[in-house]
N, C-alpha and C positions, 0 to 999 in steps of 0.2 A: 504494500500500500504506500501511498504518497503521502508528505507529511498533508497536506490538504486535505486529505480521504479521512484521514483521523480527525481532523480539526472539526469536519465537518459532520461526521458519525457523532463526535460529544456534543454539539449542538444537538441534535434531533433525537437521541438515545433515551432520553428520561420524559418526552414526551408524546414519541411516535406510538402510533398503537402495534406495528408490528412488534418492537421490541418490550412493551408492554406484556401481548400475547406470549411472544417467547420465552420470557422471563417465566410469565407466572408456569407454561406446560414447563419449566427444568421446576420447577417446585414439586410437582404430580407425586414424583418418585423418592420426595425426602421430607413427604408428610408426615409421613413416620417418629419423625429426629426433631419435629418442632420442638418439643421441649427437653428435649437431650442433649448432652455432649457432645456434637461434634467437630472432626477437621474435615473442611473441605476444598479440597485445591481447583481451581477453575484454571485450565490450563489453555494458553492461548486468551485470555481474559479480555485482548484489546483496550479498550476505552474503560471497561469496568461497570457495565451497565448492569447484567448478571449479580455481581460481588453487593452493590446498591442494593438489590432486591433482594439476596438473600441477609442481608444486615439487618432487614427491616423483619425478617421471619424469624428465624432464630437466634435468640437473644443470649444463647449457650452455645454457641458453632465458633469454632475457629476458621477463618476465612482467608486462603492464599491465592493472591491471583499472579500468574506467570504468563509473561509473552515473551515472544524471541524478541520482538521488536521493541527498542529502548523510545518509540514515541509512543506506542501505544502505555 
């Protein structure tokens, strides 16, 4: 990606509905863990839109997010 592509992704990220939608379906599978311990690594995290939305879920999760790329 282009540093532009990024710039551009955190603008719309916390208000598009597609990443809205996607956010909440990665939730589906760790409904389970709401109020549990956990670690979860989000790899490839980009902009961090994902990491935001699981922050706001579990208030017991430890949250790591990893990209190769040092703009994301």
């Amino acid at each position: 990606m282009q540093l532009e592509d990024f710039h551009d992704l955190a603008k719309v990220e916390d208000s598009m509905w597609y990443f809205d939608a996607l956010n909440q379906r990665m939730l589906i599978p760790l409904a389970d863990l709401i109020e549990k311990e956990a670690s979860i690594l989000d790899a490839g995290c980009g902009t961090g839109g994902l990491i935001k939305a699981l922050q706001n879920q579990g208030q017991h999760w430890k949250i790591i997010g990893l990209d190769y790329s040092p703009l994301a």
